[in-house]
N, CA, C and O atoms as CSV, one atom per row, in Angstrom:
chain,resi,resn,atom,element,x,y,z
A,1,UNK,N,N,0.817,-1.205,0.000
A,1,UNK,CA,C,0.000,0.000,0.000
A,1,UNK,C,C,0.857,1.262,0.000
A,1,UNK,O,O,0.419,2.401,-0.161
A,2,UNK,N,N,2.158,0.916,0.205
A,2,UNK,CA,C,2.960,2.097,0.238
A,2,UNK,C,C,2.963,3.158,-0.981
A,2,UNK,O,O,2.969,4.389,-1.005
A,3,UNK,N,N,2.956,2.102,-2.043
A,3,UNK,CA,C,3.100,2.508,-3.387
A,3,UNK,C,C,1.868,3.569,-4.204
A,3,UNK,O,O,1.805,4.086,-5.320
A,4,UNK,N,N,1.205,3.559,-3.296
A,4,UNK,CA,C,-0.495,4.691,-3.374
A,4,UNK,C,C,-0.216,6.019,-3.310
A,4,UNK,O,O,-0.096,6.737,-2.317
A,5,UNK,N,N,-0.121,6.289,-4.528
A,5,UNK,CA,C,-0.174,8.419,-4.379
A,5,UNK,C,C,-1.611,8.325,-4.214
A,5,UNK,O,O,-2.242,7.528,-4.908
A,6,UNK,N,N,-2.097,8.949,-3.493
A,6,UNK,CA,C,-3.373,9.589,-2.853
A,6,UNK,C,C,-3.589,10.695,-3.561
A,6,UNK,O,O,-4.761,11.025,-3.744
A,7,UNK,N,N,-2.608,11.435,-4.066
A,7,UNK,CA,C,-3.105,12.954,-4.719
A,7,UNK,C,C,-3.145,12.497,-6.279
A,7,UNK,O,O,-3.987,13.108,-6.935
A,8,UNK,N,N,-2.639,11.856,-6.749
A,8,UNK,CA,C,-2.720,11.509,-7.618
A,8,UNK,C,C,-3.261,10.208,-8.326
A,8,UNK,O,O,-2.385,9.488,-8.805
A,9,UNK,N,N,-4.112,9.939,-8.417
A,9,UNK,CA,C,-5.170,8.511,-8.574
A,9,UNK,C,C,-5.510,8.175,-9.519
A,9,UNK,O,O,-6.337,7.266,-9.597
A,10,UNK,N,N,-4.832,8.981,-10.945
A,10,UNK,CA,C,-4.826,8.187,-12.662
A,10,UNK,C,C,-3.734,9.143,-13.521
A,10,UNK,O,O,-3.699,9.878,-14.508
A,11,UNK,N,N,-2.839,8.594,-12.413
A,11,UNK,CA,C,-1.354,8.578,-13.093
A,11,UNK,C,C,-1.158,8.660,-14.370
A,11,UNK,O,O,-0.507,9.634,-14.746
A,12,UNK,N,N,-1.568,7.847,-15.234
A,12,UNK,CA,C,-1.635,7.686,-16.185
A,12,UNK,C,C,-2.578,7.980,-17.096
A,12,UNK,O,O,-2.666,7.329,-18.137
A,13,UNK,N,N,-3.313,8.899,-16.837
A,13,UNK,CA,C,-4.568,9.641,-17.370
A,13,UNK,C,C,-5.642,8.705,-18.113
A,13,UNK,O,O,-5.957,8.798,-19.300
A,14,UNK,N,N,-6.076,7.901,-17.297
A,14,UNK,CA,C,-6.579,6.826,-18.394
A,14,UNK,C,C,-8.325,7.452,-18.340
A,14,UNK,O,O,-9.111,7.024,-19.185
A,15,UNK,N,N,-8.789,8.454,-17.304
A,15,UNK,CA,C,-10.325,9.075,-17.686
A,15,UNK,C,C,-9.619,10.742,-17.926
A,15,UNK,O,O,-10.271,11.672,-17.450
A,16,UNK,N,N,-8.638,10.983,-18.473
A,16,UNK,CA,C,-8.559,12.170,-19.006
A,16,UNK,C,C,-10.002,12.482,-19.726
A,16,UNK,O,O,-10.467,13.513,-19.240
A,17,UNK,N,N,-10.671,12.039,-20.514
A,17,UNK,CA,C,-11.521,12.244,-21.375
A,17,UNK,C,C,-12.870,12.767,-20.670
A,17,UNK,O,O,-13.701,13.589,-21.057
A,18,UNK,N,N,-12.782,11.904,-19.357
A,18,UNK,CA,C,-14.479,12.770,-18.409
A,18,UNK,C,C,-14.155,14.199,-17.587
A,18,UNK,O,O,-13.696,14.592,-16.514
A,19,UNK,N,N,-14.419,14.433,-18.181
A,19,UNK,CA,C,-14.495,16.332,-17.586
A,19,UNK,C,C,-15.726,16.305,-16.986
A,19,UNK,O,O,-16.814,16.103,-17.524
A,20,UNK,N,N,-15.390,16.602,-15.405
A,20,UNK,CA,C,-16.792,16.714,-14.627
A,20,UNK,C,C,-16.634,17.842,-13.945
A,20,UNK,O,O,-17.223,17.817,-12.865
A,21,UNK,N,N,-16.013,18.897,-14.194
A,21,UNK,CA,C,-15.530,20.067,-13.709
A,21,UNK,C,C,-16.486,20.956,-14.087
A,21,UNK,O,O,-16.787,21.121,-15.269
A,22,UNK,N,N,-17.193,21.779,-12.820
A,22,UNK,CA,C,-17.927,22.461,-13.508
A,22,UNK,C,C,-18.183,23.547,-14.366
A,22,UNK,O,O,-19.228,24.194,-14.446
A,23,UNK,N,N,-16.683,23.755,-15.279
A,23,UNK,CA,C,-16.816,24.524,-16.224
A,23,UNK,C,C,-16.848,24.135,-17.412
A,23,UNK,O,O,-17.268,24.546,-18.494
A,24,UNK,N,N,-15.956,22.655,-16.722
A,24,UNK,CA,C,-16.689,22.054,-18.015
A,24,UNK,C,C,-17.981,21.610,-18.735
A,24,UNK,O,O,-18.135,21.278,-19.911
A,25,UNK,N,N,-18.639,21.670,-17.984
A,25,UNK,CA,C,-20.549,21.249,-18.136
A,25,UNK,C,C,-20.728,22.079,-18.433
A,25,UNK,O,O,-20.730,22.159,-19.661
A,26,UNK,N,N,-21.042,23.452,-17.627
A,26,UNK,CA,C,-21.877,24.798,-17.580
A,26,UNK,C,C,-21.141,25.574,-17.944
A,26,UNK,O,O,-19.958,25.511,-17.610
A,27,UNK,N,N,-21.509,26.322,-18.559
A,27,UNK,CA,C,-20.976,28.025,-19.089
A,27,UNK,C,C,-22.054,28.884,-20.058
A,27,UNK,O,O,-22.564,28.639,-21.152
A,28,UNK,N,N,-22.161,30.181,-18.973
A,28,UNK,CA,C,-23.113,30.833,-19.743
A,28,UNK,C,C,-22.338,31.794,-20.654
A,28,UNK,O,O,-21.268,32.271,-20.277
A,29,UNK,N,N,-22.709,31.993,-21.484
A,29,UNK,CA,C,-22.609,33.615,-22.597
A,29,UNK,C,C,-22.514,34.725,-22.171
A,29,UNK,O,O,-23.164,34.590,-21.135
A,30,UNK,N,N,-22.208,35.694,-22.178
A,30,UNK,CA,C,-21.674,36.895,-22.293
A,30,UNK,C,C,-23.256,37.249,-22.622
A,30,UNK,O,O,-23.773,37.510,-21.535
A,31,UNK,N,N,-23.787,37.311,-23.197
A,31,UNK,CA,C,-25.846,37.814,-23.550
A,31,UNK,C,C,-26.606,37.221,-22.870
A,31,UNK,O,O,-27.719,37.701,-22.656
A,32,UNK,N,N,-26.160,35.799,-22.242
A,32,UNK,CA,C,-27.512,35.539,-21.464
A,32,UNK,C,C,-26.974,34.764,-20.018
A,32,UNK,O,O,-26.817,33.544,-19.965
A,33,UNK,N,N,-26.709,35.732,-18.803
A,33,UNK,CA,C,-26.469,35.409,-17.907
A,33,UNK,C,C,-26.678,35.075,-16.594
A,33,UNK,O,O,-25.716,35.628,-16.062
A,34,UNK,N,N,-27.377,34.465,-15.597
A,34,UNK,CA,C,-28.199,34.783,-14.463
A,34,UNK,C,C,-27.512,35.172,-13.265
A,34,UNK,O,O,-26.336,34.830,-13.138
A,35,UNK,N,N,-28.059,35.811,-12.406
A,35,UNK,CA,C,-27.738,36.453,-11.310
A,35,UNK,C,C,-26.391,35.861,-10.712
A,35,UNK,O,O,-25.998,34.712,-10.915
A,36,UNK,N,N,-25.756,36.801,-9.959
A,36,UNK,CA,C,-24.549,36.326,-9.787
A,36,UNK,C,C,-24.963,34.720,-8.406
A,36,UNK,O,O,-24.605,33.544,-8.476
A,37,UNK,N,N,-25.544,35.211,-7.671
A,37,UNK,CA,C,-25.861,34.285,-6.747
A,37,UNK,C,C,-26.539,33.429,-7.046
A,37,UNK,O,O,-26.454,32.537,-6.202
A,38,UNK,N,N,-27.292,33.160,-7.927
A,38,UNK,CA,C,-27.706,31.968,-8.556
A,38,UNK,C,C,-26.769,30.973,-9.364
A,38,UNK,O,O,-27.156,29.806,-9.423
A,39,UNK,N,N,-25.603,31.301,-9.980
A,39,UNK,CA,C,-24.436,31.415,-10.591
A,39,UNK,C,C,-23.148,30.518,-9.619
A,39,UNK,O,O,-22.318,29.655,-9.904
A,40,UNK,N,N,-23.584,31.384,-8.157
A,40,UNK,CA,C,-22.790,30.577,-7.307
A,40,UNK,C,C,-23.341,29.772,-6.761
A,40,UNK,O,O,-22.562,28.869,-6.453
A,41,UNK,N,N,-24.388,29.583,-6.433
A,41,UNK,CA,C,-25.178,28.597,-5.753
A,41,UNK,C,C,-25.414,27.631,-6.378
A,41,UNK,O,O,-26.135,26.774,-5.867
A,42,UNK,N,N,-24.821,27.426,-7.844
A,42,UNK,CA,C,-25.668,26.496,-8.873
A,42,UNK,C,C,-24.160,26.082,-8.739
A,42,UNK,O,O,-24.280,24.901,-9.065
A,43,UNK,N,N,-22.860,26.242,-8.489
A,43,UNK,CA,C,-21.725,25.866,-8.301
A,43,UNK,C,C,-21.574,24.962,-7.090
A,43,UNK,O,O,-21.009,23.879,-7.244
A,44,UNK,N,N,-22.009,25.303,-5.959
A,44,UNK,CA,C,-22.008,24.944,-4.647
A,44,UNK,C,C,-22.849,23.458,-4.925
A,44,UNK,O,O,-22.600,22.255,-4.848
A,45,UNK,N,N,-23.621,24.050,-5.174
A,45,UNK,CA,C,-24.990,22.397,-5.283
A,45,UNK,C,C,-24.495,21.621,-6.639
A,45,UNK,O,O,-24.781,20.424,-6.677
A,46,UNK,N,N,-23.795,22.161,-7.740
A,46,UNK,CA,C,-23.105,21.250,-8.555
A,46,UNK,C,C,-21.865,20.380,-7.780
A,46,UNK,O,O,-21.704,19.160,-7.809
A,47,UNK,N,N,-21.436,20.910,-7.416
A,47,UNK,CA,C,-19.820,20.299,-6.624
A,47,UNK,C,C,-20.470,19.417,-5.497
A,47,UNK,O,O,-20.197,18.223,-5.375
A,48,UNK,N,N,-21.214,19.984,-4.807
A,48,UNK,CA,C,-21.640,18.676,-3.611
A,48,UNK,C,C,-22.531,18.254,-3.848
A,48,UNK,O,O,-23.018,17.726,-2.848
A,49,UNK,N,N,-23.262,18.132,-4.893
A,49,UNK,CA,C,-24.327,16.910,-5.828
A,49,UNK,C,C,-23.460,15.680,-6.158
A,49,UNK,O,O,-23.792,14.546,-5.812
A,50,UNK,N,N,-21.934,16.053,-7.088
A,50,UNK,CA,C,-21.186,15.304,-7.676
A,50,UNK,C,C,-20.318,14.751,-6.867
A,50,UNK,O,O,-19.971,13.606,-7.155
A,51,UNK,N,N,-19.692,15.435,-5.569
A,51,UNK,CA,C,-18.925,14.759,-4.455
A,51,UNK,C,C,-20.314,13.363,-3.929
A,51,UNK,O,O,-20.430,12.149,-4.096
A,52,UNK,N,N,-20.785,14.002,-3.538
A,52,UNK,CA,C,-21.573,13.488,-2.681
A,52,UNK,C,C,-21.950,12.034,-3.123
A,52,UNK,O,O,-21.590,10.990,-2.579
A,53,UNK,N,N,-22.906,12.212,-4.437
A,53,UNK,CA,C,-23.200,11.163,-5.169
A,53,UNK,C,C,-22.229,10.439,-5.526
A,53,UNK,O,O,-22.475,9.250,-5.323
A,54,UNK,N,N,-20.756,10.717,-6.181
A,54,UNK,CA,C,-19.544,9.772,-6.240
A,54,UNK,C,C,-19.201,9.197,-5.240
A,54,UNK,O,O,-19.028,7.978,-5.242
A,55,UNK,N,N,-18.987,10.119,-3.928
A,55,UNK,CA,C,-18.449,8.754,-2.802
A,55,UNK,C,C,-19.876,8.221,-2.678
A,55,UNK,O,O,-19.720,7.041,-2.994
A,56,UNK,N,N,-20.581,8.309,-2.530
A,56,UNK,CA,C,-21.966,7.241,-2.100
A,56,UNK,C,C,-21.995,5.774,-3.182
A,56,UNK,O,O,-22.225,4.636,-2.773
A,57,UNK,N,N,-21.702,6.148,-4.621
A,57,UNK,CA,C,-21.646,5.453,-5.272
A,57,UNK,C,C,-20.578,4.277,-5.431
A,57,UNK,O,O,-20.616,3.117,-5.840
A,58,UNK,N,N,-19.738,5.016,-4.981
A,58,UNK,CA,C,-17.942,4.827,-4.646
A,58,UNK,C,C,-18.228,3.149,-3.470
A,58,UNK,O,O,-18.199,1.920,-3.540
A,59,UNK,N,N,-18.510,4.380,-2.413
A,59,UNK,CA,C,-19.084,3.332,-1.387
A,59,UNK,C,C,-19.768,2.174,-1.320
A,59,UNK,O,O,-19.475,1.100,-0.796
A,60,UNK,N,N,-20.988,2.632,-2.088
A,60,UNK,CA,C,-22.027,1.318,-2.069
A,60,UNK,C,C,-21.343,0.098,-3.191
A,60,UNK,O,O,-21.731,-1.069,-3.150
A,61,UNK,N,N,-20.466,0.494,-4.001
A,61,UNK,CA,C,-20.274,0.237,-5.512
A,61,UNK,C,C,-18.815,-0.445,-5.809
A,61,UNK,O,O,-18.492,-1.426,-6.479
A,62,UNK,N,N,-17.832,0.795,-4.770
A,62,UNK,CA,C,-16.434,0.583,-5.661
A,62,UNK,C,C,-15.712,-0.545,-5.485
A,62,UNK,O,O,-14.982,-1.045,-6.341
A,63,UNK,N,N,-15.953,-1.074,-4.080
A,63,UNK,CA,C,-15.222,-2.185,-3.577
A,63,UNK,C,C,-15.496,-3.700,-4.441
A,63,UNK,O,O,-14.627,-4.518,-4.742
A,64,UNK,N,N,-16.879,-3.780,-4.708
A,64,UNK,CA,C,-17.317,-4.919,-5.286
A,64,UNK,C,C,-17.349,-4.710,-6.766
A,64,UNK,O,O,-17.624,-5.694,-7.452
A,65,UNK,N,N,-17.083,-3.447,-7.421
A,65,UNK,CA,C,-16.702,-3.403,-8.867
A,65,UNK,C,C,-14.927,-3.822,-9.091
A,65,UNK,O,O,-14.448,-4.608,-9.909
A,66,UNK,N,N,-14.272,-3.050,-8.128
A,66,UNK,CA,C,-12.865,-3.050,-7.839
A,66,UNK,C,C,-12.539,-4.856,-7.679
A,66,UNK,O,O,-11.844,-5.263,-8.611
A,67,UNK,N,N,-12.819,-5.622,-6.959
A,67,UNK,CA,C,-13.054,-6.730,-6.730
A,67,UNK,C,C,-13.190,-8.020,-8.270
A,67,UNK,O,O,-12.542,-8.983,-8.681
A,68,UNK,N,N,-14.579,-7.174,-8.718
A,68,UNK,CA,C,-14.638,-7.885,-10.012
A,68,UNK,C,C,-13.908,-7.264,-10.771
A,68,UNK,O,O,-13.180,-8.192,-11.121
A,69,UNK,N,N,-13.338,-5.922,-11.589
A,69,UNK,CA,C,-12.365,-6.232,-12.476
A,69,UNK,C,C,-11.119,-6.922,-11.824
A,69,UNK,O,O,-10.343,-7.427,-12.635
A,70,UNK,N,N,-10.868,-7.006,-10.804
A,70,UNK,CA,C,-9.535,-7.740,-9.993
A,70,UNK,C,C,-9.393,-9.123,-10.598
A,70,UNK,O,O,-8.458,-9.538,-11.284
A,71,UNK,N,N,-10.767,-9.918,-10.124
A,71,UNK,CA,C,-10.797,-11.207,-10.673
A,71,UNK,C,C,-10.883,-11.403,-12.404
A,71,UNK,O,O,-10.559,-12.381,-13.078
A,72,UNK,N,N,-11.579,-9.769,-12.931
A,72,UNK,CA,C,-11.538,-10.342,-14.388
A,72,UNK,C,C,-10.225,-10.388,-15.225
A,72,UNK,O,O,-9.969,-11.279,-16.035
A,73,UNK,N,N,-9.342,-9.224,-14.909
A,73,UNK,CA,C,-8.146,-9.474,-15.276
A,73,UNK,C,C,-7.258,-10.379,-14.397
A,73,UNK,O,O,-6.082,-10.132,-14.666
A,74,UNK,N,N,-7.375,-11.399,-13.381
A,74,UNK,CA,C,-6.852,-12.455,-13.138
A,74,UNK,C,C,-6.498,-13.690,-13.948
A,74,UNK,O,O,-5.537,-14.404,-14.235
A,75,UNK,N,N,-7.987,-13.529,-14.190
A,75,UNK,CA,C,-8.727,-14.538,-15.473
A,75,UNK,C,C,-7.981,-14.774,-16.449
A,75,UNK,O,O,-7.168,-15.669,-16.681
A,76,UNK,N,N,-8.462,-13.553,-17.216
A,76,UNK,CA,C,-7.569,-12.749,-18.452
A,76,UNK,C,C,-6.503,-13.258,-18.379
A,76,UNK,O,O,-6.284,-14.187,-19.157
A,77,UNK,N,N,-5.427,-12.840,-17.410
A,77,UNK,CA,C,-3.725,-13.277,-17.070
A,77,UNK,C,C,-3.327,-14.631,-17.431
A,77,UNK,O,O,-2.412,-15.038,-18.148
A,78,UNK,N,N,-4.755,-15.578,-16.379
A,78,UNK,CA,C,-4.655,-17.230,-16.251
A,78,UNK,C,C,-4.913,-17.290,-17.598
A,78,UNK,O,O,-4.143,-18.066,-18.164
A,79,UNK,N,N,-5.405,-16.963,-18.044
A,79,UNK,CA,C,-5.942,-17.317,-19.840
A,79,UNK,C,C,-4.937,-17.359,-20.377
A,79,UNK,O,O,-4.558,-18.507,-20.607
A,80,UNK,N,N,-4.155,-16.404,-20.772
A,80,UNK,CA,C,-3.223,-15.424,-21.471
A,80,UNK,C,C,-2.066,-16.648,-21.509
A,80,UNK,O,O,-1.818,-17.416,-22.439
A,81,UNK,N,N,-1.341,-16.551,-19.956
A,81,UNK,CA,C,-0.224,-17.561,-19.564
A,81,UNK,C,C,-0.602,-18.885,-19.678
A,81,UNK,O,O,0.318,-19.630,-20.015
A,82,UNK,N,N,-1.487,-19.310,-19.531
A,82,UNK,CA,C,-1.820,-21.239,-19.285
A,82,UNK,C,C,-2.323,-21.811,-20.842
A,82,UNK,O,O,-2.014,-22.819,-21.476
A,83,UNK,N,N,-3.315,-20.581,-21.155
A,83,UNK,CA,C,-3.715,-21.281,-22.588
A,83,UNK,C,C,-3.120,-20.888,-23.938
A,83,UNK,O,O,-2.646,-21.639,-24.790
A,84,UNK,N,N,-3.278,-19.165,-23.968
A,84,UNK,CA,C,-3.326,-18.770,-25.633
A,84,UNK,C,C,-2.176,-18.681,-25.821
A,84,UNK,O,O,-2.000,-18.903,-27.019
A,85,UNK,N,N,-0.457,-18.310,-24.918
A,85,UNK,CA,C,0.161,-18.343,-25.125
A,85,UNK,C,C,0.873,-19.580,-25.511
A,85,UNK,O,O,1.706,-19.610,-26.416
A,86,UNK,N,N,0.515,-20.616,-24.787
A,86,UNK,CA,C,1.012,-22.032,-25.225
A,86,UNK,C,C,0.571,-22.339,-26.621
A,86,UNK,O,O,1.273,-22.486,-27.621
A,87,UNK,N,N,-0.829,-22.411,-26.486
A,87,UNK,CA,C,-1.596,-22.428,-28.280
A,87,UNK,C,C,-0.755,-22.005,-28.881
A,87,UNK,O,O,-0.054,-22.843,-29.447
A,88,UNK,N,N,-0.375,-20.461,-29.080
A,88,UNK,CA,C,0.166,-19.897,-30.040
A,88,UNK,C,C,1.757,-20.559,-30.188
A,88,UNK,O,O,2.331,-20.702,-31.267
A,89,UNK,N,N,2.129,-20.799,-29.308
A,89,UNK,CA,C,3.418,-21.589,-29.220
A,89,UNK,C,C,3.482,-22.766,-30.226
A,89,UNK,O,O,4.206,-23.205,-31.119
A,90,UNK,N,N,2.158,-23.071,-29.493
A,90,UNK,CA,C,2.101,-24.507,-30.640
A,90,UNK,C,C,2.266,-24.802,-32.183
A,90,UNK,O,O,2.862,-25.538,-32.969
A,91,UNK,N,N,1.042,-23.397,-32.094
A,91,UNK,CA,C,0.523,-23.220,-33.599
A,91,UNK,C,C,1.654,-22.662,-34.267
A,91,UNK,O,O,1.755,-23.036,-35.436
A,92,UNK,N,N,2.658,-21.766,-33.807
A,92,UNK,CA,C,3.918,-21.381,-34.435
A,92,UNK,C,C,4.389,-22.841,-34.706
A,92,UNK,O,O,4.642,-22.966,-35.904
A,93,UNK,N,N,4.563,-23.819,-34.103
A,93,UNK,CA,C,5.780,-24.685,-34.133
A,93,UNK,C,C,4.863,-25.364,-35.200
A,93,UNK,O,O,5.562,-25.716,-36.150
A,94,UNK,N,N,3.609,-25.658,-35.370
A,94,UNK,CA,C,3.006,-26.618,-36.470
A,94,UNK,C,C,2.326,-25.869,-37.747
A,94,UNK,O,O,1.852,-26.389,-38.757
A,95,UNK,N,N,2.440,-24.190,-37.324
A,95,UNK,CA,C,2.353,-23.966,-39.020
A,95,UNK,C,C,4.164,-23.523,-39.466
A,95,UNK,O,O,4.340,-22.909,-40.518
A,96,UNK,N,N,5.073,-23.799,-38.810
A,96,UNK,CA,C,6.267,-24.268,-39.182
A,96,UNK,C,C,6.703,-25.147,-39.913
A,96,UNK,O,O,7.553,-25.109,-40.802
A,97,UNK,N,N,5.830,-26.299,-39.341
A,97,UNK,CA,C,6.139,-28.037,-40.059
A,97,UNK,C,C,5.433,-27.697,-41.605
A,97,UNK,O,O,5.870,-28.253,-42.613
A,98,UNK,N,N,4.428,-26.835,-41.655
A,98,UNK,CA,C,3.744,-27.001,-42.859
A,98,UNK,C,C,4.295,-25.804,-43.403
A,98,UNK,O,O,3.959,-25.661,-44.579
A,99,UNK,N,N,4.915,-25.029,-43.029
A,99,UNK,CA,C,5.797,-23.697,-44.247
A,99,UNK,C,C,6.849,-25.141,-44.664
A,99,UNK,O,O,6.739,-25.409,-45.861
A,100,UNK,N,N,7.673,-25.943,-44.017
A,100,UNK,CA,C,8.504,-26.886,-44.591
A,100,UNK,C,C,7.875,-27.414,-45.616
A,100,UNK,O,O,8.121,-27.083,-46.776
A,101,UNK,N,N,6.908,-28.383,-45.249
A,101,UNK,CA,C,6.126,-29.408,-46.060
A,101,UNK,C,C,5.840,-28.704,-47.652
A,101,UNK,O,O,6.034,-29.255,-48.735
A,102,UNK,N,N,5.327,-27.338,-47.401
A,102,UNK,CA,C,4.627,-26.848,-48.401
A,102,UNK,C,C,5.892,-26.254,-49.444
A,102,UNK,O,O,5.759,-26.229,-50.668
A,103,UNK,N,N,6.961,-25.849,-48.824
A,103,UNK,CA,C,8.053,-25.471,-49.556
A,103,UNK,C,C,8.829,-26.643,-50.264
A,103,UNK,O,O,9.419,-26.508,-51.336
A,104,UNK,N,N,8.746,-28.041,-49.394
A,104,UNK,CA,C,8.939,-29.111,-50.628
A,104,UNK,C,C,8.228,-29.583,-50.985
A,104,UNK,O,O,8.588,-30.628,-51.526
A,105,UNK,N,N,6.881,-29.336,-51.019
A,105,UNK,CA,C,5.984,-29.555,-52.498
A,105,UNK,C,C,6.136,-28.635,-53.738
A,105,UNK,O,O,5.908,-28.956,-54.904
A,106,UNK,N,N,6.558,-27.444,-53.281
A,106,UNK,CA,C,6.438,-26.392,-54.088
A,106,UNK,C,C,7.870,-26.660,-55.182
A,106,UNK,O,O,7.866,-26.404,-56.386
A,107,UNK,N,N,8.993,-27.210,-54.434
A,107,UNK,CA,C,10.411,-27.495,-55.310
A,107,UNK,C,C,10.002,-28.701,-56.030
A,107,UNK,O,O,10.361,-28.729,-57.207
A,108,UNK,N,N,9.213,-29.887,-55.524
A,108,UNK,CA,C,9.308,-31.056,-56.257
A,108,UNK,C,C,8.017,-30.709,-57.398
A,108,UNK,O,O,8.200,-31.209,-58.509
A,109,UNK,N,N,7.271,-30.239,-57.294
A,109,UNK,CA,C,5.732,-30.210,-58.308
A,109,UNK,C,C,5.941,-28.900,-58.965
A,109,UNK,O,O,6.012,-28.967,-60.192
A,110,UNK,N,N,6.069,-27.603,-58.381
A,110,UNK,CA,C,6.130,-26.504,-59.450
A,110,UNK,C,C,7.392,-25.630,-59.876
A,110,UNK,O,O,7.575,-24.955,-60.889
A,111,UNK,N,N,8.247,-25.879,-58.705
A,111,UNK,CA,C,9.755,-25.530,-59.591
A,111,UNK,C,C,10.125,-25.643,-60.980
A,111,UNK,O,O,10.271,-24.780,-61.846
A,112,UNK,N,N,10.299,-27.445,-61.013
A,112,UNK,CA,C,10.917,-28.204,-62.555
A,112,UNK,C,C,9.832,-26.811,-63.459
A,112,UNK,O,O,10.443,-26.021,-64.180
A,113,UNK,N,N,8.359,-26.672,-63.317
A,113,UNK,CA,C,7.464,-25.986,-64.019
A,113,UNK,C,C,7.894,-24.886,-64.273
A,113,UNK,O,O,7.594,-24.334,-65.332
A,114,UNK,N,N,8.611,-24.374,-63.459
A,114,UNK,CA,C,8.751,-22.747,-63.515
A,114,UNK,C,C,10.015,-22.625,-64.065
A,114,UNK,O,O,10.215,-21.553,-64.637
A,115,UNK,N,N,11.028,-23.513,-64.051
A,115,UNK,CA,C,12.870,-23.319,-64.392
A,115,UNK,C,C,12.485,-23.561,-66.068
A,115,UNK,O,O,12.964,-22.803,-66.911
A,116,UNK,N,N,11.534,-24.743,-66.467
A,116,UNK,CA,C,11.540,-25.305,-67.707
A,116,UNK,C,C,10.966,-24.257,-68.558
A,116,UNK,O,O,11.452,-24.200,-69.688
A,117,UNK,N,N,9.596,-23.009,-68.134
A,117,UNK,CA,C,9.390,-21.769,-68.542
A,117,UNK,C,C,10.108,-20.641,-68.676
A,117,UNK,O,O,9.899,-19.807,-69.557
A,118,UNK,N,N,11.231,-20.541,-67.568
A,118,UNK,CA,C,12.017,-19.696,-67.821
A,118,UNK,C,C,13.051,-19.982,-68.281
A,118,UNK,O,O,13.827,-19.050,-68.491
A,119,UNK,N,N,13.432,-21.211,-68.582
A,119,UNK,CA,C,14.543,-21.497,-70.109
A,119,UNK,C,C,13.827,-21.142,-71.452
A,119,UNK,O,O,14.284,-20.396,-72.318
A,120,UNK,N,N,12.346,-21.956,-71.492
A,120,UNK,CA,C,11.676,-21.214,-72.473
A,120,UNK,C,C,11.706,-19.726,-73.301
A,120,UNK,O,O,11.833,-19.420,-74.486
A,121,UNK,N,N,11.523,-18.980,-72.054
A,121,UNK,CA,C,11.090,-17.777,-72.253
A,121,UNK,C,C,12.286,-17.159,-72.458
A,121,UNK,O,O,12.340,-16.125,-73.123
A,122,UNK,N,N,13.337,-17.704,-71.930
A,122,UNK,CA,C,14.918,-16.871,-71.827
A,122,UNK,C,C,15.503,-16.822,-73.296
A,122,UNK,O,O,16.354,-16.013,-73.665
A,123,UNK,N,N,14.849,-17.933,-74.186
A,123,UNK,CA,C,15.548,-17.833,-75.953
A,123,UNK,C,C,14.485,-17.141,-76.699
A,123,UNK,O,O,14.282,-17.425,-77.880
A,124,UNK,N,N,13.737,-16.173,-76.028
A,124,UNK,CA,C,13.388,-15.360,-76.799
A,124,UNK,C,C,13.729,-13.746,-77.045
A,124,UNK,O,O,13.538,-12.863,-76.208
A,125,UNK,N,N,14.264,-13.568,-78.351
A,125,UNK,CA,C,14.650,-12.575,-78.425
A,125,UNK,C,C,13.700,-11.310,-79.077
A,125,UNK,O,O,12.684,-11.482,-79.749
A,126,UNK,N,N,14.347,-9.893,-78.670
A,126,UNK,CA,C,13.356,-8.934,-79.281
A,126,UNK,C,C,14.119,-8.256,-80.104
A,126,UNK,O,O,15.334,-8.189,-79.921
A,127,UNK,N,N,13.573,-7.728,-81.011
A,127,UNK,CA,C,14.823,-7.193,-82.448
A,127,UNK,C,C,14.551,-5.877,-82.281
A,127,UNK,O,O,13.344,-5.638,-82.317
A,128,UNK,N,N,15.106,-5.139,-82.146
A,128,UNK,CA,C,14.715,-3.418,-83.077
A,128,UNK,C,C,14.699,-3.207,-83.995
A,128,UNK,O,O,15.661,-3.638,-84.631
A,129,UNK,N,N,13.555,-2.343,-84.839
A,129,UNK,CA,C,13.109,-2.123,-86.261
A,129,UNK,C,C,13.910,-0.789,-86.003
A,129,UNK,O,O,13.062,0.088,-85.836
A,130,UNK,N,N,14.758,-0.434,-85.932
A,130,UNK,CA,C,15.779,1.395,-85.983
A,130,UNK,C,C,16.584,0.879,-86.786
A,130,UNK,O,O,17.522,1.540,-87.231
């Protein structure tokens, strides 16, 4: 737990994108503005609407959401290491055997085909009419 910045809690900006700041929501115009104290009061009850309701939500919510992505990327991990990486291990090593296989079919059946065309094609000459 040592390792917990407290002031800082997405290090890595990963909800950069939710702006819940209230300037970011609200902003009036320069032409149509309401009273200054309505203005602040609509600030006050924005900020402790959104505190309020986040830790409540936080509370009732975060531990047992926190919990399940815990176990889902566990999962994920056990998946990752025990199965798909081995699979893929595999499947490298046996579409290996068949890049071999297929490369000596390809010398014994269409090579001779292709060397005997391009001797063909190699005694043909092109003349210039200049």
């Amino acid at each position: 737990m040592a390792d917990i910045d407290l002031s800082r809690r997405d290090p890595n900006d990963l909800n950069s994108h939710i702006k819940v700041e209230f300037e970011d929501v609200l902003g009036e115009p320069d032409g149509a503005q309401s009273f200054d104290k309505v203005w602040i009061f609509s600030y006050k009850c924005y900020r402790c609407g959104l505190g309020c309701c986040y830790k409540l939500l936080t509370l009732l919510c975060g531990l047992c959401i926190a919990l399940y992505w815990g176990c889902t990327f566990a999962c994920l991990t056990f998946e990752h290491v025990w199965c798909w990486t081995p699979y893929m291990r595999c499947f490298s090593i046996f579409a290996g055997a068949c890049q071999k296989f297929i490369g000596i079919m390809m010398n014994c059946c269409i090579a001779p085909f292709c060397e005997t065309c391009g001797l063909f094609f190699s005694k043909i000459t092109v003349q210039n009419k200049n």
